[in-house]
C-alpha positions as CSV (number, residue, x, y, z in Angstrom):
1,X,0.0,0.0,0.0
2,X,2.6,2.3,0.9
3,X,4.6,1.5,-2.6
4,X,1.0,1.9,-4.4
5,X,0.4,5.4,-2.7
6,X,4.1,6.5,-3.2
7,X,3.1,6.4,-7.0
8,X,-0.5,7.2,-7.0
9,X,1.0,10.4,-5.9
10,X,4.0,10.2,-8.7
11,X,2.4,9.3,-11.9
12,X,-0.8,10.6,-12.5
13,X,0.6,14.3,-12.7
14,X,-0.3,15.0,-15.8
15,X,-3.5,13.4,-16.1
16,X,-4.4,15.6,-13.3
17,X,-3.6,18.6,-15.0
18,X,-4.8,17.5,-18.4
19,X,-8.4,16.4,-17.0
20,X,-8.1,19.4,-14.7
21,X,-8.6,17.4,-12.0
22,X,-7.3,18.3,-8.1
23,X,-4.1,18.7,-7.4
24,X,-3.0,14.9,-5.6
25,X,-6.8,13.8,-6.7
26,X,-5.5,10.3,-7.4
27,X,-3.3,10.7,-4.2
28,X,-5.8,11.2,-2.1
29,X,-8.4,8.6,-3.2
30,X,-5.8,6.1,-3.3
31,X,-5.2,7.3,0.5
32,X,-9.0,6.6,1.2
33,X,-9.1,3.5,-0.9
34,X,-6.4,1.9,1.2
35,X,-7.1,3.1,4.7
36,X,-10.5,1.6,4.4
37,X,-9.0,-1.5,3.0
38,X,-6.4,-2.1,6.4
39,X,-9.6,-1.7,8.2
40,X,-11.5,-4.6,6.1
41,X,-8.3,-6.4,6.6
42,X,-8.2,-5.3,10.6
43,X,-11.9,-6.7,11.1
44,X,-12.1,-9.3,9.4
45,X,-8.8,-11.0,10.8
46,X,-10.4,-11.0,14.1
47,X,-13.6,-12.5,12.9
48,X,-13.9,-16.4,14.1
49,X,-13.8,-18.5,11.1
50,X,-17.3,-19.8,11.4
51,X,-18.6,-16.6,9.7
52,X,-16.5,-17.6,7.0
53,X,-19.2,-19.4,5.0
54,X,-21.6,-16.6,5.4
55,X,-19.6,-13.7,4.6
56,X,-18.4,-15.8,1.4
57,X,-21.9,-16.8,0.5
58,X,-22.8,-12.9,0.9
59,X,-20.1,-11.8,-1.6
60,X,-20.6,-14.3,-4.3
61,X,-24.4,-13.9,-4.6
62,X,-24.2,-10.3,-4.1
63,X,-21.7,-9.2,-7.1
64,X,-22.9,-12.0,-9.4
65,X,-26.5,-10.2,-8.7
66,X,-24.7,-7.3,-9.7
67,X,-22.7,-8.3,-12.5
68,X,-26.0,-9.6,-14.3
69,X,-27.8,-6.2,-13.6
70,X,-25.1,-4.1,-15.1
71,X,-26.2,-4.3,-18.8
72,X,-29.9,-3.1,-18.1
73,X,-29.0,0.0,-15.9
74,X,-29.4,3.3,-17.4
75,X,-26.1,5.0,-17.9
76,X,-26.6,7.7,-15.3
77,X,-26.2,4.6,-12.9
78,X,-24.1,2.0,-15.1
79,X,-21.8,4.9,-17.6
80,X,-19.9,3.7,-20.2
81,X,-16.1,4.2,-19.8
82,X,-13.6,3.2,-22.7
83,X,-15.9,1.5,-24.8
84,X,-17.1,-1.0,-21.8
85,X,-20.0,-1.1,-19.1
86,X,-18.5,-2.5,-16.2
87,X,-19.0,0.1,-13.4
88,X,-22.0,0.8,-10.7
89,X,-22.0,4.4,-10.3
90,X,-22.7,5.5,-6.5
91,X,-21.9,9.1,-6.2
92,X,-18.5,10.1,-6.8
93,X,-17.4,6.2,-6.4
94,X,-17.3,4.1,-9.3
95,X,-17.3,0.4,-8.2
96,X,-16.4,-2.6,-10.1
97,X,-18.5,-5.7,-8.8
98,X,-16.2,-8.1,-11.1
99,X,-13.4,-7.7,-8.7
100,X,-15.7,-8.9,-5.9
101,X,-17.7,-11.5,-7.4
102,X,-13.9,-12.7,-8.3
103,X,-13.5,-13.3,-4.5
104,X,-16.7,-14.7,-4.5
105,X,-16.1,-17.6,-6.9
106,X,-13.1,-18.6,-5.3
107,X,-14.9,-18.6,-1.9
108,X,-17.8,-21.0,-3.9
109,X,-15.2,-22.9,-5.6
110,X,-13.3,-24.1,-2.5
111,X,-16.7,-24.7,-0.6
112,X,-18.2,-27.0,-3.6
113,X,-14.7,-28.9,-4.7
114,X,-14.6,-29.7,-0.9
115,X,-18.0,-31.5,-1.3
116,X,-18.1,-32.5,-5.3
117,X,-14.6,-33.4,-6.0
118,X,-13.4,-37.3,-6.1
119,X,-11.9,-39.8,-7.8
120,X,-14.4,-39.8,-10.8
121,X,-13.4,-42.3,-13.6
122,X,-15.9,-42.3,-16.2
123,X,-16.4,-39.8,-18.6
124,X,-20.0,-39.5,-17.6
125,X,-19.4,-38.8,-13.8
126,X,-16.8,-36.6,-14.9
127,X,-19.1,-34.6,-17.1
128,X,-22.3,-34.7,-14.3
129,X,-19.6,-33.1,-11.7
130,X,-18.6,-30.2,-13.7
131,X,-22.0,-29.4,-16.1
132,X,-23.3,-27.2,-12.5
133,X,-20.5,-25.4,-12.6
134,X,-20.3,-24.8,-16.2
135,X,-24.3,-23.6,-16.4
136,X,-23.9,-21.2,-13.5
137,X,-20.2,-20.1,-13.8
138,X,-21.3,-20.3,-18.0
139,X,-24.1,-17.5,-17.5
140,X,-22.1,-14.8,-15.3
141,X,-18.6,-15.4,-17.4
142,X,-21.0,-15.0,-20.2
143,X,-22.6,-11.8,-18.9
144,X,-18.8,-10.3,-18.2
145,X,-17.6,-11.1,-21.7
146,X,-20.0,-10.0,-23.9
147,X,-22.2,-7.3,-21.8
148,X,-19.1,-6.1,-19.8
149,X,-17.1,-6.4,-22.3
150,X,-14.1,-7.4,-20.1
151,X,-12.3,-10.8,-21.6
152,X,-9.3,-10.6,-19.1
153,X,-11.7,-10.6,-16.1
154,X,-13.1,-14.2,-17.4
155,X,-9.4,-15.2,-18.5
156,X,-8.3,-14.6,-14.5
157,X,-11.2,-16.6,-13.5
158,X,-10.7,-19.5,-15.8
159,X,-7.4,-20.1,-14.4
160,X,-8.2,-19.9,-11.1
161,X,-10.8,-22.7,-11.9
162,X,-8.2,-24.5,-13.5
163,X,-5.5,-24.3,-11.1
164,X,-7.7,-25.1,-8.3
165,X,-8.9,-28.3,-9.5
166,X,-5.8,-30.3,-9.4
167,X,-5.4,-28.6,-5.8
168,X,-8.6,-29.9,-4.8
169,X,-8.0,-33.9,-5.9
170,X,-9.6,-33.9,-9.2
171,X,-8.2,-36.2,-11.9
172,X,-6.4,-35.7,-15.1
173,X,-9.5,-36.5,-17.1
174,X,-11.2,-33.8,-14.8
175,X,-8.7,-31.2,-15.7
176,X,-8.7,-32.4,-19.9
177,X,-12.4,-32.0,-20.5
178,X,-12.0,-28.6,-18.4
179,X,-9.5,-27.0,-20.1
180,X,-11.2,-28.3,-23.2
181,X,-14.1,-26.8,-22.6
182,X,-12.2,-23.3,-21.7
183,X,-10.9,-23.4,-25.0
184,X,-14.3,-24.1,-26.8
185,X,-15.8,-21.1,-25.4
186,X,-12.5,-18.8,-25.0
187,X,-11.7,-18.8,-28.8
188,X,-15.4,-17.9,-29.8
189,X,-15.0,-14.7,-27.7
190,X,-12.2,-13.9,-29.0
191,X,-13.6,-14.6,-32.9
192,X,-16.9,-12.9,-32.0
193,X,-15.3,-9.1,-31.1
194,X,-12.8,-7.7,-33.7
195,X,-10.5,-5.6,-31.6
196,X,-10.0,-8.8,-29.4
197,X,-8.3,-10.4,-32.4
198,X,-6.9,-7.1,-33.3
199,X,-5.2,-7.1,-30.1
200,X,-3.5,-10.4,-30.8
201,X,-2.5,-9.2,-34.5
202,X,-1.0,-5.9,-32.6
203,X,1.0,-8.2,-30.3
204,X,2.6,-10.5,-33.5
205,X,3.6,-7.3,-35.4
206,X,5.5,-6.4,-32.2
207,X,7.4,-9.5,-31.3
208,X,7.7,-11.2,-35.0
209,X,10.4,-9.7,-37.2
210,X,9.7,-8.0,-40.5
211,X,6.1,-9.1,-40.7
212,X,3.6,-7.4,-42.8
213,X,0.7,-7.5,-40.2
214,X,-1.4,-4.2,-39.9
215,X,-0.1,-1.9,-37.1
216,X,-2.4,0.7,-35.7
217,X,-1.7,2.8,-33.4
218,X,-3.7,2.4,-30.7
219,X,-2.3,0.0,-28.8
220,X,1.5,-0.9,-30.4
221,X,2.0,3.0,-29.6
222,X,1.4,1.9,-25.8
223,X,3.3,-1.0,-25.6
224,X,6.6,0.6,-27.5
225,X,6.2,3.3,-24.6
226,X,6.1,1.0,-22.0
227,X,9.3,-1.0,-23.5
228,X,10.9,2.6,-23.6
229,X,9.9,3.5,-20.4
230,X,11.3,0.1,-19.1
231,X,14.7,0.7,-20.8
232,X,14.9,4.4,-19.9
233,X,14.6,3.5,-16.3
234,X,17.5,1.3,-16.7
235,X,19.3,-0.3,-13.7
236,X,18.3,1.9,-11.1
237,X,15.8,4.5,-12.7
238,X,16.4,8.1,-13.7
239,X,14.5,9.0,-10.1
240,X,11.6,9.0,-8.3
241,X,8.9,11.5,-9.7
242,X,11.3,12.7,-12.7
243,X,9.8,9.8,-15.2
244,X,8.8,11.6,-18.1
245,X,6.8,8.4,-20.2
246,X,4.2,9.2,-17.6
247,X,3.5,13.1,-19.1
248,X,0.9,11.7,-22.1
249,X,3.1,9.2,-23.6
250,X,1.4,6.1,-21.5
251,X,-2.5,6.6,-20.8
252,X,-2.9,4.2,-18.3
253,X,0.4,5.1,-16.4
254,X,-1.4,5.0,-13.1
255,X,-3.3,1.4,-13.5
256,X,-2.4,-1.3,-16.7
257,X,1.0,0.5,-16.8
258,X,1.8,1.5,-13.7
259,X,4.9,-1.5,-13.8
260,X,6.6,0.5,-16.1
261,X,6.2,3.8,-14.9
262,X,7.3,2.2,-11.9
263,X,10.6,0.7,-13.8
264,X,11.5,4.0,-15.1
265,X,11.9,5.9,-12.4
266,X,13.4,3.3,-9.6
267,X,14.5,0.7,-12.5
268,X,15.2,-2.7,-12.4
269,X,16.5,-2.4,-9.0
270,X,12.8,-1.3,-7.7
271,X,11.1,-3.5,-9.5
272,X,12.7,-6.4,-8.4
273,X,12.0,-5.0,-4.7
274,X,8.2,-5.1,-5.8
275,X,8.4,-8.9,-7.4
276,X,10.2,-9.9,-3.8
277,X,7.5,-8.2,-2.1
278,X,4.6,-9.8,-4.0
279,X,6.5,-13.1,-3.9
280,X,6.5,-13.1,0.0
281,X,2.9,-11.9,0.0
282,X,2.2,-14.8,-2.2
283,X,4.5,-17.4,-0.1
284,X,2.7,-16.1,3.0
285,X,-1.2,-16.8,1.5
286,X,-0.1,-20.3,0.8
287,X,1.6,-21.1,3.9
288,X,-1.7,-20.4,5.7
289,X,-3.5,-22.2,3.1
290,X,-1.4,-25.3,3.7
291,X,-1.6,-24.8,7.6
292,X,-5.2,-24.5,7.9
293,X,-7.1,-27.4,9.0
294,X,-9.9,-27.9,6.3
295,X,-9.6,-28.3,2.9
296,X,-12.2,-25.5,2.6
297,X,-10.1,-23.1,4.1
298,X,-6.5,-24.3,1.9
299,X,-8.4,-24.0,-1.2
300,X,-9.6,-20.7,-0.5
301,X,-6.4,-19.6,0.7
302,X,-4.7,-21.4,-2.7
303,X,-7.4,-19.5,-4.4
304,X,-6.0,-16.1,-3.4
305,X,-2.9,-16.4,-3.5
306,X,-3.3,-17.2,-6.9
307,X,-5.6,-14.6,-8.1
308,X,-2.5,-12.1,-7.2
309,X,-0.5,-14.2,-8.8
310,X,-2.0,-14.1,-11.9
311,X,-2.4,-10.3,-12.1
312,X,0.9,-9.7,-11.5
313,X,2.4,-12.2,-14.2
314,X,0.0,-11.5,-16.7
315,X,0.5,-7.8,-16.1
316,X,4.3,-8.0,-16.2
317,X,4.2,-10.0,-19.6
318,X,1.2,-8.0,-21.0
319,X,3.5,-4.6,-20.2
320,X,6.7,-6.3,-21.6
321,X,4.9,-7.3,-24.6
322,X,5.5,-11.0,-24.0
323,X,1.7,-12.1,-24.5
324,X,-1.2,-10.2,-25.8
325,X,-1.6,-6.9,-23.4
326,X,-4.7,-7.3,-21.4
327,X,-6.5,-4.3,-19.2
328,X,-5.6,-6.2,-15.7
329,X,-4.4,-4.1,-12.5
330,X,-2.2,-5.3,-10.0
331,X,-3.9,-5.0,-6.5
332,X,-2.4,-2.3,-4.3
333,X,-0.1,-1.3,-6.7
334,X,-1.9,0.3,-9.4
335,X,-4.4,2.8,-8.5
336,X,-7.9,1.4,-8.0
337,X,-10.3,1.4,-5.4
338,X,-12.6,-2.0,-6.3
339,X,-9.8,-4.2,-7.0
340,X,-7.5,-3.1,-3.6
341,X,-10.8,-3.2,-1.5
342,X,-12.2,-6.7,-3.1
343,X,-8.6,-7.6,-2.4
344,X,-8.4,-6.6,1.1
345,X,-11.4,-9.0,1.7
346,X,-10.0,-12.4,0.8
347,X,-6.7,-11.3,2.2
348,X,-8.9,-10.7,5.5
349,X,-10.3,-14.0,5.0
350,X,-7.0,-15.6,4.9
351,X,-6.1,-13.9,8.0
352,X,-9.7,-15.1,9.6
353,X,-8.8,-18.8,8.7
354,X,-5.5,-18.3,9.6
355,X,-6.9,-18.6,13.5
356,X,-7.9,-22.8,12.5
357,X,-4.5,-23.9,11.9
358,X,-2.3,-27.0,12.4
């Protein structure tokens, strides 16, 4: 948090003077965002664990009920920012139930593997285990790609699906017909929306050498100023607040980008501070995972752990240009409210298990 405020304060500088915005206006929500977060985190660690169902239930029924409203709100209440509809309005807040609802589903998944995961055999039991999951988790993913318009969102939770079953005792035929069915409906939605495949022909025409792919500008611009901003940072960075990629050359300094503003001004050196940091964050969430004393709790706990996990990796090779950018924050670090609150909560539910350990 401390790191996250540091450069909330740092690189939004000119977006607050092109939008005309408060001086420190990112600063200052970000200080808002995250004091409220260490007291989610504060209460919830001394909860006793046998709310832990309830308050789990609460926020996967909750934002999925949200999620599916979304697309029939007026704009007043549901505004359109960027092209996509994936924000409640509330005042002068802007909340993101996605980022919740993915807390939620980790919080269903480790409650239902506990119960519906064994050694299935047959094709046929395989099939009857995961066709619940597939109708329910089907309609919401369903909901985010096409009326949210958020594809990474659905990616993040895919994995986590994925990486939890072989946590959780399933068996390799489990995982097949899984990933084969993530594929199935994963390349449709990419098909189905042009600048989703666009994105992927702007990521060969950076990475494959005289190729004669289309490049426009939108996003190849982005990701050649986050490469220069990564290499102008060098070593140890040219110092803190005298990056100048973040003065209009990268739009999303601040959130998708915010690694490589970071890089430039502290370099490689800083960076791999952050990555330690995250690492022993990480290596913390599964140590209580594998200390806990129900299998409930240590997929839960697996479940978080690797939700931050995946941001940050796909981040770091989305920026670097590595895979195909996607529009995914990295919790704390960037500059948002929904995900560094919906974050706070599972890492306060960690902590609440933490209490039933071996």
């Amino acid at each position: 948090m401390a790191i996250g405020g540091i450069f909330s304060y740092s690189l939004p500088l000119f977006l607050e003077i092109q939008k005309e915005l408060p001086t420190n206006y990112f600063f200052i929500r970000y200080l808002i965002f995250a004091s409220l977060s260490f007291f989610i985190i504060l209460i919830l660690s001394k909860i006793n664990p046998k709310f832990f169902n309830f308050i789990g239930f609460s926020i996967f029924i909750i934002s999925g009920l949200l999620i599916l409203l979304i697309p029939f709100l007026p704009s007043q209440f549901a505004p359109i920012i960027k092209g996509a509809k994936r924000w409640i309005k509330l005042g002068p807040l802007y909340i993101a139930p996605v980022e919740f609802f993915k807390i939620g589903l980790i919080f269903f998944i480790s409650w239902s593997f506990t119960r519906k995961i064994q050694k299935l055999h047959s094709l046929k039991e395989n099939l009857k285990m995961l066709l619940p999951y597939l109708i329910v988790f089907g309609m919401i993913w369903g909901v985010i790609l096409f009326g949210l318009s958020d594809f990474g969102q659905v990616l993040v939770m895919f994995l986590i699906f994925l990486f939890t079953l072989p946590v959780a005792g399933a068996t390799r035929k489990t995982i097949l017909i899984s990933l084969t069915v993530v594929f199935l409906l994963l390349i449709p939605a990419i098909l189905l929306k042009p600048y989703r495949m666009q994105r992927i022909i702007d990521w060969m025409s950076n990475i494959l050498p005289n190729n004669h792919l289309q490049k426009p500008l939108s996003n190849t611009i982005q990701i050649h100023e986050s490469l220069n901003a990564i290499y102008h940072g060098k070593i140890s960075g040219v110092g803190m607040g005298d990056g100048i990629f973040k003065l209009g050359f990268l739009s999303d300094v601040h959130t998708d980008f915010v690694l490589a503003g970071i890089s430039e001004e502290i370099g490689i050196v800083g960076i791999g501070i952050i990555t330690f940091l995250v690492l022993a964050l990480i290596y913390n969430i599964f140590l209580i995972s594998l200390k806990t004393t129900k299998k409930e709790y240590h997929l839960f706990g697996f479940g978080i752990g690797t939700l931050l996990m995946i941001h940050f990796v796909l981040n770091s090779l989305g920026i670097t240009s590595i895979i195909p950018l996607k529009g995914l924050t990295i919790p704390y670090i960037s500059y948002g409210g929904s995900s560094m609150i919906a974050m706070s909560i599972g890492i306060g539910m960690v902590l609440m298990i933490s209490k039933d350990k071996k």
